[in-house]
SEGU-135228 format. One record per residue (C-alpha): residue in one letter; y, x, z. Coordinates in steps of 0.5 Angstrom, whole numbers, padded with zeros to 4 digits, always signed. Example, Ala and Ser with C-alpha at 12.3 -4.5 7.8 and 13.67 -1.06 7.14 Angstrom:
// residues 2
a-0009+0025+0016
s-0002+0027+0014
END
This chain:
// residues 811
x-0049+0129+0010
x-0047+0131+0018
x-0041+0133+0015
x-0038+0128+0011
x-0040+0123+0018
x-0034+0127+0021
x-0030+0128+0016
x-0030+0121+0014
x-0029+0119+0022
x-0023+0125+0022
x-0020+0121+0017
x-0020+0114+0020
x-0018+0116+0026
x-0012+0120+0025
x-0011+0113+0019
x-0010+0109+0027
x-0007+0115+0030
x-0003+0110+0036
x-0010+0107+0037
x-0014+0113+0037
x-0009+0117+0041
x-0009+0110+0047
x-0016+0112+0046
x-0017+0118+0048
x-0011+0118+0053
x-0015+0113+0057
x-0022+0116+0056
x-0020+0123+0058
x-0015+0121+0064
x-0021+0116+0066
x-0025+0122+0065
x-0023+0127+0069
x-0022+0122+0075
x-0029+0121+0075
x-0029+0128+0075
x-0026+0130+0081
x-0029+0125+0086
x-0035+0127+0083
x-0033+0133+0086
x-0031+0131+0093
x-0038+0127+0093
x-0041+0133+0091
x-0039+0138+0096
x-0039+0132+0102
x-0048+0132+0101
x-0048+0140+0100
x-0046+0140+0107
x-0051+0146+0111
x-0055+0145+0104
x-0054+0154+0103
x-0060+0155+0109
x-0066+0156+0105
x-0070+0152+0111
x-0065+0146+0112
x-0071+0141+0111
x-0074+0144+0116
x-0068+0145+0122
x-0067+0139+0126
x-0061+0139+0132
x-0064+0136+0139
x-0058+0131+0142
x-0058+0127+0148
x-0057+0119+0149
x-0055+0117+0156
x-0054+0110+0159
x-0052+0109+0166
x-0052+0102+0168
x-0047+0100+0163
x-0045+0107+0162
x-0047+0109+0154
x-0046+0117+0152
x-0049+0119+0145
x-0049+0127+0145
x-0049+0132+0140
x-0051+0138+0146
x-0057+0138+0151
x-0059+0143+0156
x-0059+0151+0157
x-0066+0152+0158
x-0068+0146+0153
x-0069+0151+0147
x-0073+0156+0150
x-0078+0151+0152
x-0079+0148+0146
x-0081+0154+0144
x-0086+0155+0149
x-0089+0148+0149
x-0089+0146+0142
x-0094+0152+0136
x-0090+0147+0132
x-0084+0150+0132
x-0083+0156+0129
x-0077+0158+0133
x-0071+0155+0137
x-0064+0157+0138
x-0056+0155+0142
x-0049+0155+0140
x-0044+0154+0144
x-0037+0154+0142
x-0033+0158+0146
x-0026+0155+0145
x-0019+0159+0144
x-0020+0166+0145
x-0016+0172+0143
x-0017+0178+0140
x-0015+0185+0140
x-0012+0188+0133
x-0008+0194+0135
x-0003+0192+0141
x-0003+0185+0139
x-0007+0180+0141
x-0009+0174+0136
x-0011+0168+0138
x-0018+0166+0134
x-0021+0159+0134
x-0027+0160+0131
x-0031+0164+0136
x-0038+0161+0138
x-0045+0165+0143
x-0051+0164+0140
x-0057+0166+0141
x-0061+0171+0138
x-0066+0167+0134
x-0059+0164+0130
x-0061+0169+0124
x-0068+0166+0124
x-0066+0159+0124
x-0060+0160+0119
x-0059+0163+0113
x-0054+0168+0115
x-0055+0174+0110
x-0053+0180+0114
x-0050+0186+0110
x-0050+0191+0115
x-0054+0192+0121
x-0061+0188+0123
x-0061+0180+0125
x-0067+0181+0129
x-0064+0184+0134
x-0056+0184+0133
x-0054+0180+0139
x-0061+0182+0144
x-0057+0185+0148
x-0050+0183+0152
x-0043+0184+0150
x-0045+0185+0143
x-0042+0182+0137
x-0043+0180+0130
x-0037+0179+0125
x-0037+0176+0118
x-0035+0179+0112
x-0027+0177+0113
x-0026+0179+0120
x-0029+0186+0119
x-0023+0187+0113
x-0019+0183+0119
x-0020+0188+0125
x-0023+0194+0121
x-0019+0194+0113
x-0027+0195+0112
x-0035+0191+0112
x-0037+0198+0115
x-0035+0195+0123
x-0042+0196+0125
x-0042+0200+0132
x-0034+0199+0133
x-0032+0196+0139
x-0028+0190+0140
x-0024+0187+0144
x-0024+0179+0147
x-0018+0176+0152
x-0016+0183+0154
x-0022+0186+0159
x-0028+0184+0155
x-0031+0190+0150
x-0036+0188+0145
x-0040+0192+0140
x-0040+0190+0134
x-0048+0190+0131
x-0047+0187+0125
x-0043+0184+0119
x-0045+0177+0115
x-0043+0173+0109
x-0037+0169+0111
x-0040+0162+0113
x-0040+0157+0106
x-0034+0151+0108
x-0041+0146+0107
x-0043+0148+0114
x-0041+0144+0120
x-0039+0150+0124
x-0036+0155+0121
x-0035+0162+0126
x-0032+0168+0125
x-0035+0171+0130
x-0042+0171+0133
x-0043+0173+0140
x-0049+0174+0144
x-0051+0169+0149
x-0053+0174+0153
x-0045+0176+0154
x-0046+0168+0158
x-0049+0168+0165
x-0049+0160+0166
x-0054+0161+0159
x-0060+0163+0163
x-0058+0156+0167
x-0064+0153+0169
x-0060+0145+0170
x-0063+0140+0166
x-0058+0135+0167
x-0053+0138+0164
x-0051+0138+0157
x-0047+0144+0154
x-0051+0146+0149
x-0052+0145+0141
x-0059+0147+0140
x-0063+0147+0133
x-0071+0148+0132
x-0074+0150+0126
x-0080+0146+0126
x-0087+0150+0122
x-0087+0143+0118
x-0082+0138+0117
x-0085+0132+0118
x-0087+0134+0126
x-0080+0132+0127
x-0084+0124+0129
x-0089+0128+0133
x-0083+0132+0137
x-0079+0126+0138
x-0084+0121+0141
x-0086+0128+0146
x-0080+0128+0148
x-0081+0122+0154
x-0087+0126+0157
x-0083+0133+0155
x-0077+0131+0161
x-0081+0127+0166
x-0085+0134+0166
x-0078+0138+0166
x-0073+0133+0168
x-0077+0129+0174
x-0074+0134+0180
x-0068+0135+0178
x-0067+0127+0177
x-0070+0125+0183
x-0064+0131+0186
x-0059+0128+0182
x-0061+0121+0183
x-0065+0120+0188
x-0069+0117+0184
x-0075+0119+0179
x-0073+0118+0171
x-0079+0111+0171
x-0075+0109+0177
x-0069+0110+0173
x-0071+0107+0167
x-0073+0101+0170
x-0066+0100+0172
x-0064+0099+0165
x-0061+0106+0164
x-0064+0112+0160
x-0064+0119+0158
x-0067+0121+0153
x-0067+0127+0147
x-0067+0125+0140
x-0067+0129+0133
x-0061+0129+0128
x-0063+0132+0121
x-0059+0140+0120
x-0057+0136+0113
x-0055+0129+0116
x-0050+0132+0122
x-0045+0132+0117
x-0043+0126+0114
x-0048+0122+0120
x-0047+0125+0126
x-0040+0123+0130
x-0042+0125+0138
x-0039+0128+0143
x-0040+0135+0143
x-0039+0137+0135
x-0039+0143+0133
x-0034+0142+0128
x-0030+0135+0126
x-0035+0131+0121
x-0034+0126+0117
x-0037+0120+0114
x-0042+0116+0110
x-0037+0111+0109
x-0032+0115+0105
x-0038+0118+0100
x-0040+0110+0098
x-0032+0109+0097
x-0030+0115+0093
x-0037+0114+0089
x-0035+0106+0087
x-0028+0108+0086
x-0031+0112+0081
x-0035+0108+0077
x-0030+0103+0077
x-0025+0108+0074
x-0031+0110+0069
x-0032+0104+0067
x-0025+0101+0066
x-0025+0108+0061
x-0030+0105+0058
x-0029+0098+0058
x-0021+0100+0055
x-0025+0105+0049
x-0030+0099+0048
x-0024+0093+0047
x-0020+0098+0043
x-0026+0099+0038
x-0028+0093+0037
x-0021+0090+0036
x-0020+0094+0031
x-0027+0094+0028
x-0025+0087+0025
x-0020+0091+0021
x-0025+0094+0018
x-0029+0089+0016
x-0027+0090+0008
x-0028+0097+0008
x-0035+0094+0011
x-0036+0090+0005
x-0033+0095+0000
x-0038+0101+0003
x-0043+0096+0001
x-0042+0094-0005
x-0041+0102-0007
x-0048+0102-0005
x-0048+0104+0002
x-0054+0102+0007
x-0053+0099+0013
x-0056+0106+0017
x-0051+0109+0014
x-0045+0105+0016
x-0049+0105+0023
x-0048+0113+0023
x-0041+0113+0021
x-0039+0108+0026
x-0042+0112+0032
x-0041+0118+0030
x-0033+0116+0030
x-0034+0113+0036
x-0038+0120+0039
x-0032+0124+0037
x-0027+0121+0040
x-0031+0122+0047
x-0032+0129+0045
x-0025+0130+0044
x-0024+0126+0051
x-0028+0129+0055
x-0026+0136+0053
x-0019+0134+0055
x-0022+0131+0061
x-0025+0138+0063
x-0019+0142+0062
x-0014+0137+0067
x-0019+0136+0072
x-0019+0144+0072
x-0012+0145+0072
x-0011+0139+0077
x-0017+0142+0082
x-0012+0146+0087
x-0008+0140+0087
x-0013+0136+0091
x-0016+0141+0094
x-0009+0141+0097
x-0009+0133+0098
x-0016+0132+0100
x-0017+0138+0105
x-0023+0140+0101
x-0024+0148+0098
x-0028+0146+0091
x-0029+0152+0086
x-0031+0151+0079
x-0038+0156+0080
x-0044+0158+0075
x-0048+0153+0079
x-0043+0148+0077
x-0043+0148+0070
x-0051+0148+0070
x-0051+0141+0072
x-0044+0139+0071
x-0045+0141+0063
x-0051+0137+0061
x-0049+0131+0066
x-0042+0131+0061
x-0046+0131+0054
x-0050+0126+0056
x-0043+0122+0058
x-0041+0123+0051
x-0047+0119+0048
x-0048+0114+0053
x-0040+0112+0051
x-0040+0114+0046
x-0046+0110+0043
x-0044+0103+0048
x-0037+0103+0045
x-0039+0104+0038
x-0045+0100+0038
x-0040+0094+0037
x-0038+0096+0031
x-0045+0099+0029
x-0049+0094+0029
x-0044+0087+0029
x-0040+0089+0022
x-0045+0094+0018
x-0049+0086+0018
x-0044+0083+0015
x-0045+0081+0007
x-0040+0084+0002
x-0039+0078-0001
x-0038+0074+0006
x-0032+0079+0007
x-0029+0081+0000
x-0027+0073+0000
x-0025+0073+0007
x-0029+0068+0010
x-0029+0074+0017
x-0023+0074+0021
x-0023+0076+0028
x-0016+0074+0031
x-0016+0075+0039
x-0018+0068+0042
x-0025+0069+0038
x-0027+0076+0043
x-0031+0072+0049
x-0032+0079+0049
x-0025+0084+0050
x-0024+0077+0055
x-0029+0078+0059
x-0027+0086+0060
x-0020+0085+0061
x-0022+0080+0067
x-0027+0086+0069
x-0022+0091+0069
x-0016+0088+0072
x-0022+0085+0077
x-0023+0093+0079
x-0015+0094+0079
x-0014+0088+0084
x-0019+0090+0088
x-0016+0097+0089
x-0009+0095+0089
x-0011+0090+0096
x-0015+0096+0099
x-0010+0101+0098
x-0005+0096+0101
x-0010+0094+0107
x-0011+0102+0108
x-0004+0104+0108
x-0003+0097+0114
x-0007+0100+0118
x-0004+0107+0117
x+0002+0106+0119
x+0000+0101+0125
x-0004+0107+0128
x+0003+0111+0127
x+0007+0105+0131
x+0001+0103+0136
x+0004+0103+0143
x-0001+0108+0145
x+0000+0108+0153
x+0004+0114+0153
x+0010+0118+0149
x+0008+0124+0146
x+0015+0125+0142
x+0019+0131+0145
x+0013+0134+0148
x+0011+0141+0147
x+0004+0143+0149
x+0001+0151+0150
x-0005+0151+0149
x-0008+0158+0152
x-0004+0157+0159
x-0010+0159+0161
x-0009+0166+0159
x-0004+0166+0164
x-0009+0166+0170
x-0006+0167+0177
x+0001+0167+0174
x+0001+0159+0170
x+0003+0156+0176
x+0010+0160+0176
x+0010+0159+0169
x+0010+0152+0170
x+0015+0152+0175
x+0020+0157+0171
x+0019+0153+0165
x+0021+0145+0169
x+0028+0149+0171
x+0031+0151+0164
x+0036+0146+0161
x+0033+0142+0156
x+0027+0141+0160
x+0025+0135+0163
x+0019+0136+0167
x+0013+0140+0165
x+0004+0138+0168
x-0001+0143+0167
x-0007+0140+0165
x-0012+0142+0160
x-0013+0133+0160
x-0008+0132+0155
x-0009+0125+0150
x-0009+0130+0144
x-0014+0135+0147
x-0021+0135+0145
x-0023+0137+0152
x-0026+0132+0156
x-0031+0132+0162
x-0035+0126+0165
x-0038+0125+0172
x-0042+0119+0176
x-0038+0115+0180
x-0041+0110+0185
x-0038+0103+0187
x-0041+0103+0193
x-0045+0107+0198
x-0051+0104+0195
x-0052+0108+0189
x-0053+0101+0185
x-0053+0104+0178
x-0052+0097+0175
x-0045+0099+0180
x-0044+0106+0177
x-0040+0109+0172
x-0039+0114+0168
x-0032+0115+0166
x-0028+0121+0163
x-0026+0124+0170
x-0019+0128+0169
x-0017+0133+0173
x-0009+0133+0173
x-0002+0135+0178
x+0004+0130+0180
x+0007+0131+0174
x+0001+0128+0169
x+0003+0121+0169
x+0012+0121+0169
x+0011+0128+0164
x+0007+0124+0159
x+0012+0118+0160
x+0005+0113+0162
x+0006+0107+0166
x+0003+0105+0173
x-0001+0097+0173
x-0001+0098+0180
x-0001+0102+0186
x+0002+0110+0187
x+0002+0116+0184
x+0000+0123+0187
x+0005+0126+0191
x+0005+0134+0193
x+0007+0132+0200
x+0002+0128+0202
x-0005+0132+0203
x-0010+0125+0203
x-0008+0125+0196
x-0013+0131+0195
x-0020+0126+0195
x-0015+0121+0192
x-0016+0118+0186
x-0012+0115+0180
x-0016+0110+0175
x-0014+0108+0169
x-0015+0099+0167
x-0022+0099+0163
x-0024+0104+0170
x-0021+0099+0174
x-0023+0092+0170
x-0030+0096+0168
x-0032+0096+0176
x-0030+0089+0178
x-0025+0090+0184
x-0020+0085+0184
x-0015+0089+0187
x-0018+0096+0187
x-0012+0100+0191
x-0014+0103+0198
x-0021+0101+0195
x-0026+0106+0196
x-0031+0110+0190
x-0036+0115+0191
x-0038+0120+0186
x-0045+0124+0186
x-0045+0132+0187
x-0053+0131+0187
x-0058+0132+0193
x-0060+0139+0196
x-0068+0138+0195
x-0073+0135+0192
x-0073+0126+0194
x-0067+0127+0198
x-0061+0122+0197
x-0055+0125+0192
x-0049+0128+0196
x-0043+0124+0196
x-0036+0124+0196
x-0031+0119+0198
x-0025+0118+0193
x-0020+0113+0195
x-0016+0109+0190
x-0009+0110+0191
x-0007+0107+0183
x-0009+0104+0176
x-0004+0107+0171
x-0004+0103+0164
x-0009+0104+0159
x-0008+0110+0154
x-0011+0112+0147
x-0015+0119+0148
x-0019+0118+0143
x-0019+0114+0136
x-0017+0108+0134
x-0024+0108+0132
x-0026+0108+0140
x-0026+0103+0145
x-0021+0106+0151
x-0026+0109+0155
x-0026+0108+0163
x-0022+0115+0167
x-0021+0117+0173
x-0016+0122+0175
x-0016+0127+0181
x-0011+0132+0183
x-0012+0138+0182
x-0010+0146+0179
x-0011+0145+0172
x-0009+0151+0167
x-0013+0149+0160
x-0007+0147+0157
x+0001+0145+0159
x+0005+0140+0157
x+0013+0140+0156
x+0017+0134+0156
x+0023+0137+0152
x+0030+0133+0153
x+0034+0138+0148
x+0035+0137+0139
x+0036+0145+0140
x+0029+0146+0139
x+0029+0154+0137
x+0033+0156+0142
x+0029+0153+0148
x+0023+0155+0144
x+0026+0162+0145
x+0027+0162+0152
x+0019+0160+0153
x+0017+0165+0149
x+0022+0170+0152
x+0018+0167+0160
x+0011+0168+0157
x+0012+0174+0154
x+0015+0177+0161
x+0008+0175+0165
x+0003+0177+0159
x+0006+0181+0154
x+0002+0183+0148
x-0001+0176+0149
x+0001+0171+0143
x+0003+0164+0146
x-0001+0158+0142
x+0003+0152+0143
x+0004+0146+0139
x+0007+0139+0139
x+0003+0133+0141
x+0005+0129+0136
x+0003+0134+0131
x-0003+0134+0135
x-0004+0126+0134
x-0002+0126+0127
x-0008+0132+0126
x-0014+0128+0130
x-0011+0121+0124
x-0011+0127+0119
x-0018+0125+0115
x-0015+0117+0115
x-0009+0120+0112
x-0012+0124+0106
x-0017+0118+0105
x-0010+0113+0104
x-0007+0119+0100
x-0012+0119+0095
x-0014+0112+0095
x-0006+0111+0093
x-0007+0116+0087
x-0014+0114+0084
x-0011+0106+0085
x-0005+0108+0081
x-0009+0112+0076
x-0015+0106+0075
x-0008+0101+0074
x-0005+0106+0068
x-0012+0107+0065
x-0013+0099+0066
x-0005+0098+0062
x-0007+0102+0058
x-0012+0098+0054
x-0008+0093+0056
x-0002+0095+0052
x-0007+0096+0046
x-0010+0090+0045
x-0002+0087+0047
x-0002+0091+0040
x-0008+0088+0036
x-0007+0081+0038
x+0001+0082+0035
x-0001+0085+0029
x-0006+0080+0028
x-0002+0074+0028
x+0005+0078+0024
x+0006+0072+0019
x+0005+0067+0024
x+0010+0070+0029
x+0014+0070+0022
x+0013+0063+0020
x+0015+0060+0028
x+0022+0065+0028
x+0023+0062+0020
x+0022+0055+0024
x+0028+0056+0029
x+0022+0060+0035
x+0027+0064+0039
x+0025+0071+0042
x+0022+0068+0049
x+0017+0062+0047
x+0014+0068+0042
x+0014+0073+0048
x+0010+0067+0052
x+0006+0066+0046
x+0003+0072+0045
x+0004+0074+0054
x+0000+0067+0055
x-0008+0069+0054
x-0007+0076+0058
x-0004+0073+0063
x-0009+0068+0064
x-0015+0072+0065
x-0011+0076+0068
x-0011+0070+0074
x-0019+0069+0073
x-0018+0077+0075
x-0014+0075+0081
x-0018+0069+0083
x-0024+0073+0083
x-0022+0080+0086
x-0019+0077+0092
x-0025+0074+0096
x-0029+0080+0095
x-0023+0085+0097
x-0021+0081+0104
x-0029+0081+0105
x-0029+0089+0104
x-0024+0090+0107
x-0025+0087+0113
x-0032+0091+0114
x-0027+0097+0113
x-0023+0095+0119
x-0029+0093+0124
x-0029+0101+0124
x-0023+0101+0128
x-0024+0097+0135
x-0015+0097+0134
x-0013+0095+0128
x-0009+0090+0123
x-0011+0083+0121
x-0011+0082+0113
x-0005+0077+0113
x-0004+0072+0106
x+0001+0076+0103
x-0003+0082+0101
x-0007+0079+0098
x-0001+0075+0094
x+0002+0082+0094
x-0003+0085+0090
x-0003+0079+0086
x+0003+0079+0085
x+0003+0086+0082
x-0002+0085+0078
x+0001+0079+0073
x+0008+0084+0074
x+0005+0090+0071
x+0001+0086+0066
x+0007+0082+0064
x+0011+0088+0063
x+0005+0092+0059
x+0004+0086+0054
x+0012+0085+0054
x+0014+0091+0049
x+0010+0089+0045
x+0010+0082+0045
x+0019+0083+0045
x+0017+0088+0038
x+0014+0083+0035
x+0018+0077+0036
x+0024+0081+0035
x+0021+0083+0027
x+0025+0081+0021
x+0020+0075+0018
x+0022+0077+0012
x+0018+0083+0013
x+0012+0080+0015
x+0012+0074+0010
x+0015+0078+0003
x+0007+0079+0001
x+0006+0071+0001
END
């Protein structure tokens, strides 16, 4: 019996091959949509979940607010994991990372600049889930300048995984043992390292400062619900081990500091919230958002469900087509049960065969959005386990809803009813088919005017005056390497022909790096007067050589001494202090006292100028308050070019680094690389909204351009007998246009509110962006009536410009 279902749906499938294959085309292209964002959602909630405790392993942050001063960090203490551990039996064990920045590697007589190099403690091998294959995690990285290599590095440096008891080399002088090799770091982790030096190699690990925060610090708790204890101990726990060093600081007891409305204060992030939940200063690694999982996840089950509201249109469009085979079936003695079966078993095969089809592209197209979205997915065993059963049941769930229509509407129909004819269906009589029409270019509408919206706001933080000019600007980033020898560097580098001017400073817009300290506007250490700014150290050449303006006052100049305790503010610095005119004013900053209760030591900067606001952070942010001071700063040096031969000057400086440090690779980029880079995430967002838009639109079309079909094959002999009555081509076009695009307008009206309104929450994210104007929405609109029209249109022209003859030589 089995057989003869799917040998009777095979026959009436391939019977309507048009519809058959627009169904499959649109289902599978749905389908594997559908597939590839689950995949995305997927590895976004798989973050840091390869650690067979991760429910169990917290990071410890720290809040700081200071007056009106508010800093969320990712990073605490140095002897704060060490405590912890002593202080609370509930924690099984405790350990530090911390990110050691741009460092070069020796391999042979070169040396390479390796970015991901973290000091760790010990205890990181009882923490994490690190599965060493040669050398003992227990005491690996106990003692100094010992280092452990993940399984890729060793290959890299020692063509081998046996590299235990080799010795490796760090910028040049340092050697390190190497004592042991790990399974590369999963991509779902948020710090990736391929090296894991000790912490014992790091003096300032053993730093007893606990107003200090430079440190990422974990604690694997005996059982994960102690996490709340934790947190409210931790009140009790600084005032124990924070009070001296605040009163030092501060003057002042941290009761007495919080009194004054400012806190500091630890908290706990789950290991697996950091990834899609945590954005503070001081991250291991870029995270992204829970924002973008939502997104992704409603995009694809509005993708899904115009797949399915195509099949479903298409199937029951059809099905009034076979209302005469109903009533034959009938009248042959077929039972209802029966034709129920056959009609789900047509409907369970089309989807089989389109969900089949939908694996293989999805598979196929895999590498491509890697590419797009940054991602390195793997279709693995693991995968299939859960994937498999997910897809079969797809399969009956679609395909049972989308032949339940005729399953149970049609095989109810009584044979005499439907062999005297007295059962049509025109197109007009599916409240049903209008109802999902208006559903799918809804969704469509919907993308369309979020697609335009992302775009906007794209290309207006591409255009933003950002306060300086980051074109024809080189950076090298390890100048530092240089030592004693950067400043002649710079100066050799300001005298070729092609560059403008040269600064050297590790405070570059586009750069991570930044540093905070407590200023004071006046002598009385008011923290309701204090502020907490970015504090930059630059030279004379940061502001002309980053093309920022000055709002008021001077620069630094090299021929004047005082400018050593001067200071530069930038506007929020200077509107976030209150001074009306804040030049020749005077600040002080806090460089903490010298005993317990004594007043913290001072020094006086005066302002000599306030340079306009620029962005160093995200559009996302706020500009945040800086102050500049002059100062040598060799973190990285910036270079403003004025030539189009790019190659050649690139030539020459090299030639200049490799003359004061030889063997040593220079790391340059340019800074609107470096900007482009810190959008990169938004940019692939926009990417693959712009695609996923364009699939939903030709799915929708799709099931358009079917029912454009039917509802022309239904009315044939009408159209025949308007023609036969003098219609021309275009009032039958119109005819046969009008119905769809009218719902196509309810689709419009409907989706354009919700969409300003989503979008609009979208945007709150970015403390700079657009205005949604009218025209998007209209443009979406606009769009949406065009492709409709032009989708109906084929059919509507074929239909019009049939010979009547045709259509009416059977009557």
């Amino acid at each position: 019996m089995f057989k003869n279902y799917i040998k009777t749906a095979v026959r009436s499938l391939y019977k309507n091959k048009g519809f058959t294959a627009i169904n499959i085309l649109g289902l599978a292209l749905g389908l594997a949509t559908c597939l590839l964002i689950v995949f995305y959602v997927v590895d976004e909630l798989s973050y840091d979940r390869y650690n067979t405790k991760a429910n169990r392993i917290y990071r410890v942050n720290e809040d700081l607010k200071l007056g009106e001063n508010n800093v969320q960090y990712a990073v605490a203490m140095p002897p704060l994991a060490k405590t912890l551990k002593v202080e609370y039996p509930y924690i099984e064990d405790a350990t530090r990372i911390k990110n050691a920045g741009t460092t070069h590697v020796k391999k042979g007589n070169i040396n390479i600049v390796e970015n991901r190099v973290g000091f760790v403690d010990a205890s990181i091998f009882n923490v994490f889930t690190l599965p060493m294959i040669s050398g003992e995690p227990k005491t690996a990285l106990l003692e100094p300048n010992t280092v452990v290599l993940t399984e890729s590095t060793a290959k890299k440096y020692f063509n081998t995984t046996d590299a235990v008891g080799k010795t490796i080399v760090f910028n040049e002088k340092e050697n390190f043992k190497v004592t042991g090799v790990i399974k590369d770091v999963p991509k779902q982790s948020h710090f990736n390292f391929d090296f894991f030096v000790s912490l014992e190699s790091f003096p300032d690990s053993r730093s007893n400062e606990w107003l200090r925060s430079d440190y990422n610090t974990y604690v694997l708790l005996k059982d994960a619900k102690d996490h709340t204890k934790l947190e409210a101990s931790f009140p009790a726990f600084l005032q124990k081990f924070s009070g001296s060093q605040m009163q030092s600081e501060l003057g002042m007891s941290i009761s007495q500091f919080e009194k004054s409305g400012s806190h500091f204060r630890l908290n706990l992030t789950a290991l697996t919230d950091i990834h899609l939940k945590s954005n503070r200063s001081g991250e291991l690694g870029p995270n992204s958002t829970t924002q973008y999982v939502y997104i992704f996840s409603a995009i694809a089950l509005f993708i899904l469900l115009i797949a399915c509201v195509n099949f479903m249109n298409l199937s029951t469009a059809r099905s009034s087509n076979r209302a005469r085979e109903v009533g034959v079936r009938k009248v042959l003695g077929s039972s209802r049960k029966y034709l129920i079966l056959q009609f789900l078993a047509e409907s369970i095969l089309v989807t089989f065969v389109a969900t089949v089809i939908a694996m293989i592209a999805a598979a196929a197209v895999l590498p491509l959005f890697n590419q797009l979205s940054g991602k390195e997915i793997v279709l693995t065993v693991e995968s299939l386990k859960w994937l498999v059963p997910s897809l079969l049941f797809i399969i009956l769930v679609i395909g049972s809803l989308a032949g339940s229509y005729p399953a149970f509407f049609l095989s109810a129909f009584q044979p005499i009813d439907v062999l005297k004819g007295k059962l049509s269906a025109g197109f007009k009589g599916g409240d049903l088919r209008s109802f999902l029409v208006v559903f799918q270019f809804f969704v469509s509408i919907l993308l369309i005017i979020g697609t335009l919206v992302i775009y906007n706001q794209l290309n207006y933080i591409q255009t933003k005056n950002l306060g300086y000019n980051r074109n024809q600007v080189l950076v090298v980033q390890n100048s530092s390497e240089l030592k004693d020898q950067a400043k002649v560097f710079k100066q050799e580098l300001a005298e070729l022909p092609g560059v403008k001017s040269a600064t050297m400073t590790g405070f570059l817009p586009t750069n991570g790096w930044r540093n905070t300290r407590i200023y004071f506007k006046d002598a009385s250490f008011d923290q309701k007067k204090s502020l907490f700014p970015q504090s930059w150290e630059v030279d004379a050449d940061y502001i002309p050589t980053m093309d920022m303006k000055m709002a008021a006052g001077r620069n630094f100049s090299k021929e004047m001494m005082t400018d050593s305790s001067a200071v530069i503010l930038n506007e929020a610095a200077a509107k976030f202090l209150g001074f009306s005119d804040p030049i020749n004013k005077t600040i002080y900053q806090s460089s903490g006292g010298d005993r317990k209760g004594s007043a913290p030591n001072v020094k006086e900067c005066h302002i000599i100028g306030v340079v306009k606001n620029f962005h160093f952070n995200s559009l996302r942010e706020k500009i945040e308050p800086v102050v500049m001071t002059l100062g040598q700063n060799s973190g990285a040096l910036g270079i403003r070019v004025s030539t189009t031969n790019i190659t050649a000057l690139m030539g020459q400086i090299k030639d200049k680094w490799n003359s004061l440090s030889p063997g040593v690779q220079i790391n340059y980029s340019f800074m609107d690389q470096d900007f482009d880079a810190s959008y990169r995430t938004e940019q692939r967002i926009g990417t693959i909204f712009v695609i996923f838009t364009s699939l939903a639109i030709i799915i929708a079309c799709l099931g358009l351009f079917g029912l454009a079909a039917y509802a022309a094959e239904q009315r044939t002999k009408e159209i025949g007998i308007r023609k036969v009555l003098g219609a021309d081509v275009s009032v039958i076009v119109g005819m046969l246009s009008k119905d769809f695009i009218k719902l196509v307008c309810i689709a419009i009206v409907l989706a354009s509110p919700i969409a300003w309104y989503g979008m609009n929450k979208w945007l709150q994210d970015f403390a700079y962006r657009i205005t949604i104007q009218w025209w998007v929405i209209a443009v979406a609109g606009a769009g949406a009536l065009v492709i409709a029209f032009v989708t109906i249109s084929f059919q509507s022209v074929k239909a019009a410009l049939a010979n009547p003859v045709d259509s009416l030589k059977n009557e």
